[in-house]
SEFIZA-3560 file (N, C-alpha, C; in Angstrom, 3 decimals):
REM SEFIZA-3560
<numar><xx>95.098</xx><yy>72.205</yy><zz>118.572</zz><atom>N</atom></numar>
<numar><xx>94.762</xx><yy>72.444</yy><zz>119.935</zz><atom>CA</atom></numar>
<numar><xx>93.543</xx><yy>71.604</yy><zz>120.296</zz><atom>C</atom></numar>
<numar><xx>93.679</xx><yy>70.481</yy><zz>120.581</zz><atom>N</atom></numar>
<numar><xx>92.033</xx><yy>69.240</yy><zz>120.704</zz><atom>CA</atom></numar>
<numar><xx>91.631</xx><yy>69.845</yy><zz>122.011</zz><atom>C</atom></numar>
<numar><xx>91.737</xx><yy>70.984</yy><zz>123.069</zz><atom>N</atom></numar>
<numar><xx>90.929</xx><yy>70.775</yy><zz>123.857</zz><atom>CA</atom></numar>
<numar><xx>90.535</xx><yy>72.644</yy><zz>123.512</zz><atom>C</atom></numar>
<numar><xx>91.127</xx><yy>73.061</yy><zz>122.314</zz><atom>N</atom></numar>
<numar><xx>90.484</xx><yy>74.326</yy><zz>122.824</zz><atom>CA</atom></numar>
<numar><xx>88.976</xx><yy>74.584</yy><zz>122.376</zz><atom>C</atom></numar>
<numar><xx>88.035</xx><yy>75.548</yy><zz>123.135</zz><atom>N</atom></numar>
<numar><xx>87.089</xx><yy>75.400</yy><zz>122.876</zz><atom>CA</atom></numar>
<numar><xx>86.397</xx><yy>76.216</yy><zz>121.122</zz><atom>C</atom></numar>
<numar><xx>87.119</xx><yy>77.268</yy><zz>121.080</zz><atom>N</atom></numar>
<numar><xx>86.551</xx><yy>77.959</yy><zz>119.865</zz><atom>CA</atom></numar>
<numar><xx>88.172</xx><yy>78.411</yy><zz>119.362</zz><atom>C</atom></numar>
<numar><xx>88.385</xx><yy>78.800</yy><zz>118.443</zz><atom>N</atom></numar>
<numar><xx>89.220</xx><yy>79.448</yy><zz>117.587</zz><atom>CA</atom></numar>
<numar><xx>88.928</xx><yy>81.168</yy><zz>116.928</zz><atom>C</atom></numar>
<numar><xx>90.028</xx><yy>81.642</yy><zz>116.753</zz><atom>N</atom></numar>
<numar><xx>89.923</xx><yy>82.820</yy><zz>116.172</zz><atom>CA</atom></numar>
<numar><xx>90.993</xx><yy>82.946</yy><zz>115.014</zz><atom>C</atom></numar>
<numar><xx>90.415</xx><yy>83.255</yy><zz>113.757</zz><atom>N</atom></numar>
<numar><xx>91.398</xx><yy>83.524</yy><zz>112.158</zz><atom>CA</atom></numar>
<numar><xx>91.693</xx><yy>84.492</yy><zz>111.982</zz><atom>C</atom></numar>
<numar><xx>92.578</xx><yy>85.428</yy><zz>111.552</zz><atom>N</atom></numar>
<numar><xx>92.921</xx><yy>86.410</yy><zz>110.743</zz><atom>CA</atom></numar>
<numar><xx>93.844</xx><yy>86.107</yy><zz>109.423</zz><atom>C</atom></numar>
<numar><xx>93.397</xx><yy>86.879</yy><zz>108.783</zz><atom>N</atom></numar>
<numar><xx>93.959</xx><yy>87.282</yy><zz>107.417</zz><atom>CA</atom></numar>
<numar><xx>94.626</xx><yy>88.438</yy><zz>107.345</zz><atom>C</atom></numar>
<numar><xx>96.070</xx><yy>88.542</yy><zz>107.813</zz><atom>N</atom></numar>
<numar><xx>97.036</xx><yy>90.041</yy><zz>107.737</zz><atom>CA</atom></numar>
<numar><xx>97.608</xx><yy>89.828</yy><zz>106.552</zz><atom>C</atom></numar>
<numar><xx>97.875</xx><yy>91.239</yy><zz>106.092</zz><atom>N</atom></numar>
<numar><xx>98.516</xx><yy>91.249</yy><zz>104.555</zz><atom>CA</atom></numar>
<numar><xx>99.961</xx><yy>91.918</yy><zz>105.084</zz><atom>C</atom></numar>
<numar><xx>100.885</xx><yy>91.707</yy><zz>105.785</zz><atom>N</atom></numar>
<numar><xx>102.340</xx><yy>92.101</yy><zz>105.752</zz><atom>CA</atom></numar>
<numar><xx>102.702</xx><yy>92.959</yy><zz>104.692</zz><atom>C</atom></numar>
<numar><xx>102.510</xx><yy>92.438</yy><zz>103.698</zz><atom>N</atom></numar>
<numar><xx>103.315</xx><yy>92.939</yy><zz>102.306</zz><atom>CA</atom></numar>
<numar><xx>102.729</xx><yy>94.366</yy><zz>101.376</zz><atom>C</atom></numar>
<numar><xx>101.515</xx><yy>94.920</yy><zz>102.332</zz><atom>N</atom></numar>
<numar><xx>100.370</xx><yy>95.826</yy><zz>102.278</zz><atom>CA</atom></numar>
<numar><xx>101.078</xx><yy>96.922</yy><zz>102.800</zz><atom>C</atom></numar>
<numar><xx>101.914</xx><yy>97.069</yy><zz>103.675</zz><atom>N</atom></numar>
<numar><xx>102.867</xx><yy>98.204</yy><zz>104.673</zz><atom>CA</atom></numar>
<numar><xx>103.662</xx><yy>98.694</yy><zz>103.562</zz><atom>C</atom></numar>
<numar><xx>103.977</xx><yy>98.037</yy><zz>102.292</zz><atom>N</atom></numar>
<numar><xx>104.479</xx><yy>99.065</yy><zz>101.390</zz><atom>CA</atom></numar>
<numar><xx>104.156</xx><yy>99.854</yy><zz>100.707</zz><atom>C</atom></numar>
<numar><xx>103.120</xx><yy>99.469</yy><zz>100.429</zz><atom>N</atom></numar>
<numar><xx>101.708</xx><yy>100.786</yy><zz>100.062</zz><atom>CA</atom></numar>
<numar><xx>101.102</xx><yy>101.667</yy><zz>100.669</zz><atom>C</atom></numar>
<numar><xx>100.522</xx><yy>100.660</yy><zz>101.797</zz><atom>N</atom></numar>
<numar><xx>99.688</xx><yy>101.891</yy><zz>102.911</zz><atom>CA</atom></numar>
<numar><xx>100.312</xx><yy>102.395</yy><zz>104.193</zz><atom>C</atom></numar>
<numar><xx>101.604</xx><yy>101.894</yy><zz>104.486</zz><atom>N</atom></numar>
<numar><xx>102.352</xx><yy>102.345</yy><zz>105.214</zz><atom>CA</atom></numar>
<numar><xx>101.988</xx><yy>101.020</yy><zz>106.847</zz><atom>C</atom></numar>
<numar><xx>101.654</xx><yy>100.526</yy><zz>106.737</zz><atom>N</atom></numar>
<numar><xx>100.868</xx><yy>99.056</yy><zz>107.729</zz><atom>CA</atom></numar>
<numar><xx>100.095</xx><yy>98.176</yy><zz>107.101</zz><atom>C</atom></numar>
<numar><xx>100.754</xx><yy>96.745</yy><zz>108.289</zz><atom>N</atom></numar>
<numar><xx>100.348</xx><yy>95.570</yy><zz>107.359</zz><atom>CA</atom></numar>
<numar><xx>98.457</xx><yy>95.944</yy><zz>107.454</zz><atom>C</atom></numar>
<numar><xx>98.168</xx><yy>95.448</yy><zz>106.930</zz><atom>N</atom></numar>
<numar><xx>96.284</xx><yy>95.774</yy><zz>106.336</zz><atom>CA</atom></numar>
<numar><xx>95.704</xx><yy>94.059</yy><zz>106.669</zz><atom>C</atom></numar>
<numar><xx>94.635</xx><yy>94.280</yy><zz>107.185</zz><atom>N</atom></numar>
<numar><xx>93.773</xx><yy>92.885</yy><zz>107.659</zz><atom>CA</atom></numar>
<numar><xx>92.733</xx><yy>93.088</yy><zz>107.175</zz><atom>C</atom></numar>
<numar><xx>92.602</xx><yy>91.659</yy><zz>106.247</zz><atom>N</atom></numar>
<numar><xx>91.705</xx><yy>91.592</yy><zz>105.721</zz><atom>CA</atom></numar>
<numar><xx>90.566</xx><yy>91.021</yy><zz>106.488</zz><atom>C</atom></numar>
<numar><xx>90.116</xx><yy>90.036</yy><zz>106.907</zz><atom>N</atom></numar>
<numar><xx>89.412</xx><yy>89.659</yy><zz>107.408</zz><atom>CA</atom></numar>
<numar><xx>90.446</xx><yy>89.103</yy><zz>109.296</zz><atom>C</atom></numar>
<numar><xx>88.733</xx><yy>89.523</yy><zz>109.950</zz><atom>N</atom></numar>
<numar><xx>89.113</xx><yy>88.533</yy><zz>111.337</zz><atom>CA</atom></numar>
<numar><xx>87.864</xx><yy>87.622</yy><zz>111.505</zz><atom>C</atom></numar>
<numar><xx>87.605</xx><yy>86.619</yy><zz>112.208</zz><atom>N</atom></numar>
<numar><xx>86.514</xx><yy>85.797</yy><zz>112.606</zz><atom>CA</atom></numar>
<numar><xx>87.080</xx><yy>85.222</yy><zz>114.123</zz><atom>C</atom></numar>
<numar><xx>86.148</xx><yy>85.473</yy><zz>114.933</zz><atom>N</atom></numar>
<numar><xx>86.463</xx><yy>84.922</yy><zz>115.890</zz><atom>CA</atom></numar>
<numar><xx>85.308</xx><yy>84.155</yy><zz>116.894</zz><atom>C</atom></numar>
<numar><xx>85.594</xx><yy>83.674</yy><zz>117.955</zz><atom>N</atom></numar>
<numar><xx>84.570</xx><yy>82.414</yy><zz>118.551</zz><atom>CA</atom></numar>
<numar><xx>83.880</xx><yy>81.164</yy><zz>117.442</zz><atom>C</atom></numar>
<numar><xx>85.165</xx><yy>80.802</yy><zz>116.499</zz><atom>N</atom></numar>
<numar><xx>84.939</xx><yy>79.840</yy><zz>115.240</zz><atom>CA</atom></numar>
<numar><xx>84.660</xx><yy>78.361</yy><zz>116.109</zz><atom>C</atom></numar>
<numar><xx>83.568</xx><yy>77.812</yy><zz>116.082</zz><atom>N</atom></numar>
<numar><xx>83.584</xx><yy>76.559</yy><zz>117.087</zz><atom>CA</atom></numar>
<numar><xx>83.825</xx><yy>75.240</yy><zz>116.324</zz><atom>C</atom></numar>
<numar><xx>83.605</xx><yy>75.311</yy><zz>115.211</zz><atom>N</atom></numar>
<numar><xx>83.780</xx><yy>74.206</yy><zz>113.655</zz><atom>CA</atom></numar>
<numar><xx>85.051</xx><yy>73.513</yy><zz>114.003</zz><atom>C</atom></numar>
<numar><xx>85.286</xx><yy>72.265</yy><zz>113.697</zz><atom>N</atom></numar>
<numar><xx>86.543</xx><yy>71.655</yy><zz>113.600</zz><atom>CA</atom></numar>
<numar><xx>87.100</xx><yy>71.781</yy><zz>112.364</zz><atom>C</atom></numar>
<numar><xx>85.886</xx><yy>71.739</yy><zz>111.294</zz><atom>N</atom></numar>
<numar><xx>86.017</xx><yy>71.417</yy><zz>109.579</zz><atom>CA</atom></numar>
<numar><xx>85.002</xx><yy>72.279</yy><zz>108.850</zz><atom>C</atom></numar>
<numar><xx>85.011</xx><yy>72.697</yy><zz>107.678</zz><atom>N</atom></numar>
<numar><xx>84.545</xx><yy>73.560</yy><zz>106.830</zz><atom>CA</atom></numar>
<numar><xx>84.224</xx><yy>72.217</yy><zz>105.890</zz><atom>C</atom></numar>
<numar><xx>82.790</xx><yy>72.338</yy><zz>106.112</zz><atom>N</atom></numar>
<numar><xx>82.047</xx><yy>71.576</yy><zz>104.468</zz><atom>CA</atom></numar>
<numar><xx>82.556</xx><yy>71.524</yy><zz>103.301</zz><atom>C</atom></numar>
<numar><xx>82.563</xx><yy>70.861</yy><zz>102.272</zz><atom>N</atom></numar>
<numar><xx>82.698</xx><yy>71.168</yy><zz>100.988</zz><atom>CA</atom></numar>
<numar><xx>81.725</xx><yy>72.342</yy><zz>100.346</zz><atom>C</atom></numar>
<numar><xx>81.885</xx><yy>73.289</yy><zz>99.809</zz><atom>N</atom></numar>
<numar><xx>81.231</xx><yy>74.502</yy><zz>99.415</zz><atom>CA</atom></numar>
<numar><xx>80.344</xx><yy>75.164</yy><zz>100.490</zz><atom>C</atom></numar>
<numar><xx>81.094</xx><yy>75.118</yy><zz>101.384</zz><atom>N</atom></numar>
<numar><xx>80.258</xx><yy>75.992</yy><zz>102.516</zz><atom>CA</atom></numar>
<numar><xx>81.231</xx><yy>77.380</yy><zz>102.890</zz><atom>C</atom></numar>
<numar><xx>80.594</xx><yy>78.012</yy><zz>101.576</zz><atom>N</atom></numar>
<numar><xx>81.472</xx><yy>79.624</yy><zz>101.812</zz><atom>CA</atom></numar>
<numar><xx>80.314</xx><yy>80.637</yy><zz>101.346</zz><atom>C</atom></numar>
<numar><xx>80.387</xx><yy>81.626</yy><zz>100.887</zz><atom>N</atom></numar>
<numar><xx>79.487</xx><yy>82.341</yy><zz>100.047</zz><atom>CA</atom></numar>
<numar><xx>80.376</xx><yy>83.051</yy><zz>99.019</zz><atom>C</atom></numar>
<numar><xx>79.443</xx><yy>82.816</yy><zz>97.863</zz><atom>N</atom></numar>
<numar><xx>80.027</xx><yy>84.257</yy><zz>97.034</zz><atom>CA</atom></numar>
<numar><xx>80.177</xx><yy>85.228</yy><zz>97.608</zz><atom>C</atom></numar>
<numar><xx>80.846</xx><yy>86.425</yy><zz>96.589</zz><atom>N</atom></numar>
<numar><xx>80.688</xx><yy>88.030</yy><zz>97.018</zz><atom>CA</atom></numar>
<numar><xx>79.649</xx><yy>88.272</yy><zz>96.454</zz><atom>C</atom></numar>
<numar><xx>78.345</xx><yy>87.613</yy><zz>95.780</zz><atom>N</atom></numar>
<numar><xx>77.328</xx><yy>88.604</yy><zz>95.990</zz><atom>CA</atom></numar>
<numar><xx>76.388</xx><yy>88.421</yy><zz>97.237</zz><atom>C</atom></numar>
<numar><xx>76.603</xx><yy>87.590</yy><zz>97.904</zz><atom>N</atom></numar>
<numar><xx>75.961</xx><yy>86.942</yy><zz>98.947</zz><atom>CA</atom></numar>
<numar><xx>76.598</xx><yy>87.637</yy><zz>100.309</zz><atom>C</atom></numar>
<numar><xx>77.297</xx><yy>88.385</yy><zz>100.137</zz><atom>N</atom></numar>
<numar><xx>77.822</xx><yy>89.056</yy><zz>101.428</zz><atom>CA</atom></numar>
<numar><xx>76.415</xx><yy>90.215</yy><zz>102.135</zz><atom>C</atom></numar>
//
């Protein structure tokens, strides 16, 4: 989408509704304005 201004991600788990009875989301992020993600620009989980 080259003219949109920000983006929004989710992470749905579909395959989670057989366990918990609905798909389960893991993560959302939204107003993402980045075109590209750095090389190692994430955090650990102890850094949360």
């Amino acid at each position: 989408m080259p003219k949109a201004k920000s983006y929004a991600l989710t992470l749905v788990d579909y395959e989670a509704s057989r366990v918990i009875g609905q798909p389960f989301v893991h993560f959302a992020a939204a107003n993402v304005t980045s075109t590209h993600l750095k090389h190692g620009e994430n955090l650990e989980k102890t850094q949360w």
